[in-house]
Each structure stands twice: as C-alpha cells, then as structure tokens.
SEGU-233938 format. One record per residue (C-alpha): z, y, x. Coordinates in Angstrom, 1 decimal, always signed. Each point is the difference from the previous one (the first is absolute). Layout:
N
+--------+--------+--------+
:     c3 :     c2 :     c1 :
+--------+--------+--------+
:      Z :      Y :      X :
...
+--------+--------+--------+
END
This chain:
311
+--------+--------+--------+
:     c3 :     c2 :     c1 :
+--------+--------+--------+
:   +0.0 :   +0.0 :   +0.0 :
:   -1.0 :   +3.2 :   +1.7 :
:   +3.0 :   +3.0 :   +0.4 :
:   -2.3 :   +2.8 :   -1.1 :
:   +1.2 :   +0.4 :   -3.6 :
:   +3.4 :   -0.6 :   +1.2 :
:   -0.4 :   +2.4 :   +2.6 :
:   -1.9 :   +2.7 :   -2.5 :
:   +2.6 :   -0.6 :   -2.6 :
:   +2.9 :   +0.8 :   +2.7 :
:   -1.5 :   +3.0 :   +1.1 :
:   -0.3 :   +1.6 :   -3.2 :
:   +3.1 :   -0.7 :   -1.3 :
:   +0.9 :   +1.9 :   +3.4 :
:   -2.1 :   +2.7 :   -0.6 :
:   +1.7 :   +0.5 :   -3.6 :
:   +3.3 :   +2.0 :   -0.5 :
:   +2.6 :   -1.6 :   -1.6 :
:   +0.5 :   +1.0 :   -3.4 :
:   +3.1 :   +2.5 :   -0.8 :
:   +3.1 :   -1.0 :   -1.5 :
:   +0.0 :   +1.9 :   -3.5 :
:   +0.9 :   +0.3 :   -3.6 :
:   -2.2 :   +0.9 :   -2.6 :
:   +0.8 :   +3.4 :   -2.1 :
:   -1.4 :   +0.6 :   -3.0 :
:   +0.3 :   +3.2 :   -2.1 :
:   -1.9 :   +3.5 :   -1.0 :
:   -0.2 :   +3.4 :   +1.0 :
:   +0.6 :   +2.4 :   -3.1 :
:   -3.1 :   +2.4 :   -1.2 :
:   +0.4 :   +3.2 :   +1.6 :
:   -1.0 :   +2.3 :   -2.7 :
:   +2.5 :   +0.3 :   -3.3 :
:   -1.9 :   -1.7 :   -2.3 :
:   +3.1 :   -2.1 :   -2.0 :
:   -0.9 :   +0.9 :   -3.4 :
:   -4.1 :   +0.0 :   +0.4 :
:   -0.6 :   -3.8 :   -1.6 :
:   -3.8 :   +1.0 :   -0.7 :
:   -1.8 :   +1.4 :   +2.3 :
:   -4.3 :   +1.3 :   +0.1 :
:   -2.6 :   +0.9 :   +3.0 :
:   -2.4 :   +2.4 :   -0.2 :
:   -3.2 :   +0.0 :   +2.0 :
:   +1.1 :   +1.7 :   +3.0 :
:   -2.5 :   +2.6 :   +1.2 :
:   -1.9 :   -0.1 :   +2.6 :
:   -3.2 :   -2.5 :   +0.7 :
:   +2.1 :   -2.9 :   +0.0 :
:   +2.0 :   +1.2 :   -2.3 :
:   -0.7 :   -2.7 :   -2.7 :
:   +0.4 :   -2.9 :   +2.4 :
:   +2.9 :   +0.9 :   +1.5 :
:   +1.8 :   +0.5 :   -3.5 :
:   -1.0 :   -3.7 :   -1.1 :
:   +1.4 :   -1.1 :   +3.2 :
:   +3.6 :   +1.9 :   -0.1 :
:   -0.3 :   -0.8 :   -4.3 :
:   -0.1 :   -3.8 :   +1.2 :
:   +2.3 :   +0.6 :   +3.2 :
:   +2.8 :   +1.0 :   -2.9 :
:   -0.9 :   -2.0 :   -2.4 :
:   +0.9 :   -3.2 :   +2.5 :
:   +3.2 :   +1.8 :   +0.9 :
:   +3.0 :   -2.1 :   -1.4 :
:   +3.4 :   -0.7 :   +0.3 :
:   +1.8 :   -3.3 :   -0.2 :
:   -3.0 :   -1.3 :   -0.9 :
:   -0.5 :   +2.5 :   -3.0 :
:   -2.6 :   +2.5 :   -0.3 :
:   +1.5 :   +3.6 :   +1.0 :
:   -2.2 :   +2.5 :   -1.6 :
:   -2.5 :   -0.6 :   -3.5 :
:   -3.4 :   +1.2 :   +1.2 :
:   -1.4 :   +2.3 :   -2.8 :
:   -3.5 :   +1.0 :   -0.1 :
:   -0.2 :   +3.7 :   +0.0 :
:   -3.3 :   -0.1 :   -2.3 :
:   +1.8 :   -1.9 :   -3.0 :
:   +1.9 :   +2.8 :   -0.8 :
:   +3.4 :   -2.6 :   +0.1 :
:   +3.5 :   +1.5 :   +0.8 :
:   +0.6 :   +0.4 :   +3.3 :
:   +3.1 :   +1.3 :   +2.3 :
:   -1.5 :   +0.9 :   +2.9 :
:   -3.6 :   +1.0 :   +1.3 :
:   -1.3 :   -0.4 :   +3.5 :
:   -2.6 :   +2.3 :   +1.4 :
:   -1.2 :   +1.4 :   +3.4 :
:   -3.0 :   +0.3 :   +2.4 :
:   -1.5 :   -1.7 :   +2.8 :
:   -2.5 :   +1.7 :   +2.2 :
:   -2.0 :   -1.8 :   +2.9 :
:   -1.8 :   +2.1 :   +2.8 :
:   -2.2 :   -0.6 :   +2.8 :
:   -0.3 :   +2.2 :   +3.1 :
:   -2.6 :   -0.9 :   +2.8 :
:   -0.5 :   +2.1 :   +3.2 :
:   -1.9 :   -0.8 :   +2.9 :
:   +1.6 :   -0.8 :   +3.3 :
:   -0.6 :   -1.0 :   +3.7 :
:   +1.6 :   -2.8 :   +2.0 :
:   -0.5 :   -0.9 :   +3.4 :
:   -1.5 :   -3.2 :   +1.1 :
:   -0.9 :   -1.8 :   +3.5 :
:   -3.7 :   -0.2 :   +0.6 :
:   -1.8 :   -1.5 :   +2.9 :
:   -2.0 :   +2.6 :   +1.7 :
:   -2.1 :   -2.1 :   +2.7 :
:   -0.2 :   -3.7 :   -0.2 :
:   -0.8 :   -2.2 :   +2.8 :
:   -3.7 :   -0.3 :   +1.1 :
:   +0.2 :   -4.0 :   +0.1 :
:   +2.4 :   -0.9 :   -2.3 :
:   -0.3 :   +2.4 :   -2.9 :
:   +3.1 :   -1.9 :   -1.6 :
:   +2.0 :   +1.7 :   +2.7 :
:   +1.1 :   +4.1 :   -0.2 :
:   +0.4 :   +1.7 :   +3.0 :
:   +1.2 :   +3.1 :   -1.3 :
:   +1.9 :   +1.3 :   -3.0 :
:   +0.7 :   +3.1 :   -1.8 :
:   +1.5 :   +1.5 :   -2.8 :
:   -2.2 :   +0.4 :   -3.0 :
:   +0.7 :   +2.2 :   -3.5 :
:   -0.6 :   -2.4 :   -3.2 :
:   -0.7 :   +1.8 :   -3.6 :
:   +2.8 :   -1.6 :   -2.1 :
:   +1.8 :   +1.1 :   -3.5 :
:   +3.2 :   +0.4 :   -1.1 :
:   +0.7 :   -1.1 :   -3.7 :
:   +3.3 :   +1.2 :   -1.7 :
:   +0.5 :   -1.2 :   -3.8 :
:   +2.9 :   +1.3 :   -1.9 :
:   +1.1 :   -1.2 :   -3.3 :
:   +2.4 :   +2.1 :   -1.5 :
:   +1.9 :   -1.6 :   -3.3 :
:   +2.1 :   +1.8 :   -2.5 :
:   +2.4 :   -1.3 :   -2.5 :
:   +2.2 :   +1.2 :   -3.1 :
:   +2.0 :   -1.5 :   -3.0 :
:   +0.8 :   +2.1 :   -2.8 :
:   +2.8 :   -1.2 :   -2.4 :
:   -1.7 :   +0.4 :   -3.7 :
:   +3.1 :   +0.4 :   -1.6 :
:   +1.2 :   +3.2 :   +1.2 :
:   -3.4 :   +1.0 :   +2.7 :
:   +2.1 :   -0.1 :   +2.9 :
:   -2.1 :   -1.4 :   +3.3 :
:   +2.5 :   -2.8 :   +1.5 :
:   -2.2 :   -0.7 :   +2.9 :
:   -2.7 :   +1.4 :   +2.2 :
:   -1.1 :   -1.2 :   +3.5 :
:   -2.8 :   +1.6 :   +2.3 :
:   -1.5 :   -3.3 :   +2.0 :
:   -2.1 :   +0.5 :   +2.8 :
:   -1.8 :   -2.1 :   +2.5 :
:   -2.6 :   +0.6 :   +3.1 :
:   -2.4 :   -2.2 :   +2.3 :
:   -1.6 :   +1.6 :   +2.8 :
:   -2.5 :   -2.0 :   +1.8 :
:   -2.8 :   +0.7 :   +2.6 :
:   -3.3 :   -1.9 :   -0.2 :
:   -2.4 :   -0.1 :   +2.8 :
:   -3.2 :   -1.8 :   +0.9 :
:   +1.8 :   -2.3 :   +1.9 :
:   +3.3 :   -0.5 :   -2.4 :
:   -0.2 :   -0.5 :   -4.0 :
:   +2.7 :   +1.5 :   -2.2 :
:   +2.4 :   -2.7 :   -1.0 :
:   -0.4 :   +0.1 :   -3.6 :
:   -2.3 :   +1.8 :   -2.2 :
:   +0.9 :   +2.9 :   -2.2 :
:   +0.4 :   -1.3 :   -3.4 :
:   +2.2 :   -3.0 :   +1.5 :
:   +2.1 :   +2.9 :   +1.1 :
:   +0.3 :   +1.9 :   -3.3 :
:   +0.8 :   -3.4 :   -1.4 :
:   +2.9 :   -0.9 :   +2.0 :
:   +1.5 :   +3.2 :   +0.2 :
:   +0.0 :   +0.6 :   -4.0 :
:   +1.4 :   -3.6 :   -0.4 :
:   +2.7 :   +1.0 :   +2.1 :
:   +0.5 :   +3.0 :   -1.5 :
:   +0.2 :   -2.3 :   -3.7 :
:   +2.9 :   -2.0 :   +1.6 :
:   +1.8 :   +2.9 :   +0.9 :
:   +0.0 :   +1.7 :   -3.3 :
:   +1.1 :   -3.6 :   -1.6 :
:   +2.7 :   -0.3 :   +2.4 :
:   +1.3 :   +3.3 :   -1.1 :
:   -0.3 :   -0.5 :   -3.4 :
:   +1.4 :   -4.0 :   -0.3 :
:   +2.8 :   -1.9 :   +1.9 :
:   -1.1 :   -2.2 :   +2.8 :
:   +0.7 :   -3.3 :   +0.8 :
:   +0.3 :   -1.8 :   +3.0 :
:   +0.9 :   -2.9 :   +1.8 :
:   +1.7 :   +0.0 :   +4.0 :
:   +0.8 :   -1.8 :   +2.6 :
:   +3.1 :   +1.6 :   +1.5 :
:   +0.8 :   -1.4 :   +3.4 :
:   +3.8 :   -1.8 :   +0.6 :
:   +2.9 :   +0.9 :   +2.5 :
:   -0.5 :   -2.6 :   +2.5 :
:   +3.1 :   +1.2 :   +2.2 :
:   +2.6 :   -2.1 :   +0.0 :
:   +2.5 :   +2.6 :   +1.7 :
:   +3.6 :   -0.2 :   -1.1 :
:   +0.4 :   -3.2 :   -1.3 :
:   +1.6 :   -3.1 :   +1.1 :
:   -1.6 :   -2.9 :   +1.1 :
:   -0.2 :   -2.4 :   -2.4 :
:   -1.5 :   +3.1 :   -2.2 :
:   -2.6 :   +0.6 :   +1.9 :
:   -1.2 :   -3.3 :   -0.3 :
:   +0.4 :   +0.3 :   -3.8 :
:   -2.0 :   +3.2 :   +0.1 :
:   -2.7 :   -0.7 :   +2.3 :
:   -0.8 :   -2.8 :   -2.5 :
:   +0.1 :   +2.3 :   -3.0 :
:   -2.6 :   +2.6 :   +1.8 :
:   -2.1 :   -3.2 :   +0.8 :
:   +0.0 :   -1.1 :   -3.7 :
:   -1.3 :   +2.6 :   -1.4 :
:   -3.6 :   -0.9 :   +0.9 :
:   +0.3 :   -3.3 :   -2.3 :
:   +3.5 :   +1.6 :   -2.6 :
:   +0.7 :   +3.0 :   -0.4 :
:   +2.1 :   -0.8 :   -2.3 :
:   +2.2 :   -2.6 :   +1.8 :
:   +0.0 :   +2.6 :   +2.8 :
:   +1.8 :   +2.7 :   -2.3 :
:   +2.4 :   -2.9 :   -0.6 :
:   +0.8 :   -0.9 :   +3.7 :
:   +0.7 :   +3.7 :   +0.7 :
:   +1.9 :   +0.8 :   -3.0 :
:   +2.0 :   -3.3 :   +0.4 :
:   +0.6 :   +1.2 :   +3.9 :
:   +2.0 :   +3.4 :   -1.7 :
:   +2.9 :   -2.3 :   -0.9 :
:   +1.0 :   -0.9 :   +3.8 :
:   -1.1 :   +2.6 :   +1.9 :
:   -0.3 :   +4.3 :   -0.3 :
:   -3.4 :   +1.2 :   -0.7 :
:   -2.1 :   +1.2 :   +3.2 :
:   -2.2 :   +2.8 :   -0.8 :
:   -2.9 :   -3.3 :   +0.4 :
:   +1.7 :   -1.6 :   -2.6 :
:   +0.8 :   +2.7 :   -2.4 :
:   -3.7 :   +1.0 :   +0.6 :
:   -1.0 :   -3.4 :   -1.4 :
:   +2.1 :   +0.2 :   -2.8 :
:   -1.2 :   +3.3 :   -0.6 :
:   -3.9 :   -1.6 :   -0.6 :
:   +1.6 :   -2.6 :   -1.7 :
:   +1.4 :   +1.4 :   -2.5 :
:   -3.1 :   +2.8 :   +0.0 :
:   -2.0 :   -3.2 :   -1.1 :
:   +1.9 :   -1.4 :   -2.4 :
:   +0.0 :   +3.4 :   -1.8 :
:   +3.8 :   +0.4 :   +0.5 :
:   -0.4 :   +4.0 :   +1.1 :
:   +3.8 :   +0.7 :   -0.3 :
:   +0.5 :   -2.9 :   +2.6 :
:   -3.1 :   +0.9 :   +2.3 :
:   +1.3 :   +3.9 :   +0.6 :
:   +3.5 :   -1.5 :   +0.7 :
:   -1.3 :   -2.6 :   +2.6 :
:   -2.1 :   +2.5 :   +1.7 :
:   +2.9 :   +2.8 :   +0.1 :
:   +1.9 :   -2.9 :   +1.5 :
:   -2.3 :   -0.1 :   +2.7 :
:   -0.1 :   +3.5 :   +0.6 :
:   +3.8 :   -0.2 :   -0.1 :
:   -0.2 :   -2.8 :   +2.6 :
:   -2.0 :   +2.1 :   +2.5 :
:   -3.6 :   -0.4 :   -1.2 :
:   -2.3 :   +2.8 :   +0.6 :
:   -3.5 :   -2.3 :   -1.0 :
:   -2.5 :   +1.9 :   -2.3 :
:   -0.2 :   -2.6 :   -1.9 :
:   +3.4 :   +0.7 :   -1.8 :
:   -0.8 :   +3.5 :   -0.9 :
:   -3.6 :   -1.0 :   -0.9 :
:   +1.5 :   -2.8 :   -2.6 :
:   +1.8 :   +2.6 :   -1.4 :
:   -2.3 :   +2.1 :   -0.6 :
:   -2.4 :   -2.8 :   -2.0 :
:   +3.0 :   -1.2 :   -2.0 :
:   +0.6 :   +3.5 :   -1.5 :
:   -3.9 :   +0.6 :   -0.4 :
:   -0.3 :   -4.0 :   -2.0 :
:   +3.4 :   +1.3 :   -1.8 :
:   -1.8 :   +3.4 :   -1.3 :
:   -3.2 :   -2.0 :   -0.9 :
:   +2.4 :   -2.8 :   -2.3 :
:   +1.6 :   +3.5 :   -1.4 :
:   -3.5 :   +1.0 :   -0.7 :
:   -1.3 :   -2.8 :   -1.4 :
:   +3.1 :   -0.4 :   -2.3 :
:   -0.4 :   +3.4 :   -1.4 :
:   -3.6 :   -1.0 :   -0.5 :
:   +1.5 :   -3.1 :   -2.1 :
:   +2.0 :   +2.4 :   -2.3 :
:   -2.5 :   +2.1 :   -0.9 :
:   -1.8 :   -2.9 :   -1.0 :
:   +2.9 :   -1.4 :   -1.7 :
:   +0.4 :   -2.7 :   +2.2 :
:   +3.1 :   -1.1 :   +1.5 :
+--------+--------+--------+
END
C-alpha cells in the first residue's frame, strides 16, 4: 500500500488550525428606530432611477423581518388605499464621473539586434488611463401616519474609484457596482427599522489559573467538551462552583452559560464575578452590552404583542 494518501492526509490535517473552543450565542439586536407601535407599515417608490427597484427590495427586505419566528411588520401596499401606520420614502441617486489620466509604464527603448526577445534598454513611458468614480448616494425616512411625525431618516452613501488602462480592466462594471452598493444600502435601512438576529461563536477561558489541581483537570475537560456538548460542559463547570471559588476563567464560562441558556440575570452576575475576580477581557463588557441590546429587542417585541392583543 503506497504512504502517499497517508502522507497527504497528514499534512493537511497539519496545515489546518484546530478549531476553537466555543459556545454558541443566540439572540437579536433591537431595531434602532422607535417604531413600537407601527404594526403596518407601506414603501413608496423611492426616487431616483432605481428608485422602484430598490423599494421592492427594502418592501421584501421588511417584509421577511421576523421575530421568534413571527412576522414583525404587515406589509401594506401603498396603492390599495389600506390603513397604514407608517410610510417609507427616500431617494437614491447613482453618478458616474470619468477623467482622463496618465500612468507611467516601463517600455523597452532598444532591443537586441540578435535576439529581439532580449531589451537592452528601458525607460519610463506615459500611458493614457482613466479614473472612474461612482457614487451612490441613498436617502431614507419613516413618517408615523398617526400623528405625521418622521421616526427615522438616514443619508447612506457609498463610492468606488477605480483606474482603467490599456493594460489593466476595471474590476467590475458599473451597473454591478450600483447593484451592490443599493443592496447594501436596502440592508441597512432594514437593519434599522427591524431587530436582528444572530448566531456566535464566543470563544472559552482556557486559563486554568487559580485553581487546584484536581480542578484543573476537571476544567480542562469541560473547555474540551464543548466541541462535541455544550451542554455537558456548562454542567462540568457549574458542578466545579461547589468545591472550588470561581476564577475570572470560570465565572467567564458561566457567564456564556447562562447567556445561552437565556438566564440574563445569571449571565451579568457571572460576568461581574469575573470582573470582580480580576478580569479585564472584552469579552465581558461586550456580553453585556448584547444581553441588554437582546433584552430591549424582547421588550420591544412584547410591546408589539400587546398592541396586538397578544400576550
């Protein structure tokens, strides 16, 4: 049997990094503009061009948005005369600016008499290029029905400059461009207007500082099980709190823990433990931060519910 594969096989497992020890956070990011009691909600044709596309695409953009698995906002056609509570407008504009442009470039200047493959001498050479810069500029705004007051408006803006000569193509064509950049510009507005959801892999404490022996062995085990139970490994740790103090690695853990299991009061304890203990990591302050933004988002969504009549 030849050792090739084996060999092959080896080296790429070498050549891979080994994956991170993590736990997986779920939750959502709150909408940014106050837009509580809006239920039903209509988008104009945005002028501009594109104006018309790029509405269908920010109608459909919030019409997918949802939360716990619910639709978040009604979509109302603004030509069927149907209640509304909210209409979106704006603008999008897309220019194109082109000016001409040199760039230097080596030439040969005297090749050799027997091999004409081969350059004796070189110079310096000017090369008519141009320079393309496209702007698309995008403009938003949501005016409550009820009482005409604008809850939201947000310039967008984005730029490509590129240089295009004989020798060197632009890397993507105009329209492409346009197309990307008012996409982006749809995903932004939605993200404003609906919560977010999302899905992390937040890195373990690995350390193992401040605990005893036999605990280290215990929590060296937990970090490695949370590639195959995360679960179990919340378990191992939170079992390790009964015989020994909580290490700013530990409390840390618990911290996630409880983050994932959706027990917020117990996460912000765990990780003000760690801080307590020591613990100047980032990541504390940062889980914070996305439990109060995933608490304001459930706060939202329940005063969504009420309106509704929905408990």
């Amino acid at each position: 049997m030849t050792m090739r594969p084996v060999l092959a096989v080896a080296l790429l497992c070498l050549a891979m990094p080994a994956a991170a020890e993590t736990l997986t956070i779920r939750g959502s990011d709150p909408a940014s503009a106050n837009v509580n009691d809006l239920l039903r909600i209509s988008v104009e044709r945005f002028d501009g061009e594109d104006g018309a596309a790029l509405a269908q695409h920010l109608e459909a953009a919030l019409g997918n948005a949802q939360f716990e698995g619910r639709p978040y906002y009604r979509i109302i056609a603004p030509e069927s005369g149907a209640p509304t509570d909210a209409l979106v407008t704006g603008t999008t504009r897309a220019s194109v600016d082109e000016v001409p442009v040199t760039e230097k470039r080596k030439r040969c200047v005297e090749h050799d008499t027997t091999d004409k493959k081969k350059c004796l001498k070189e110079a310096e050479v000017d090369i008519r290029c141009r320079r393309r810069t496209i702007t698309v500029a995008t403009t938003a705004r949501l005016v409550a029905i009820g009482d005409g007051s604008v809850r939201y408006t947000r310039p967008l803006s984005a730029r490509d400059q590129v240089t295009y000569c004989p020798d060197r193509s632009a890397s993507r064509s105009v329209d492409d461009y346009i197309e990307w950049a008012q996409a982006d510009h749809v995903k932004a507005i939605r993200g404003d207007l609906a919560p977010r959801d999302y899905v992390l892999d937040i890195r373990v404490e690995e350390s193992t500082k401040g605990l005893a022996k036999p605990a280290q062995t215990a929590f060296k085990n937990a970090v490695r099980l949370t590639k195959s139970d995360q679960a179990a490994a919340c378990a191992a740790w939170t079992a390790m709190t009964r015989d020994a103090e909580p290490t700013p690695a530990l409390a840390f853990n618990l911290g996630l823990c409880s983050e994932m299991q959706g027990d917020f009061t117990a996460a912000i304890d765990w990780y003000g433990e760690a801080q307590r203990q020591g613990s100047r990591s980032s990541a504390i302050t940062e889980g914070i931060e996305r439990i109060e933004r995933h608490r304001r988002a459930l706060a939202d969504w329940d005063a969504r519910k009420r309106l509704l009549g929905q408990k």
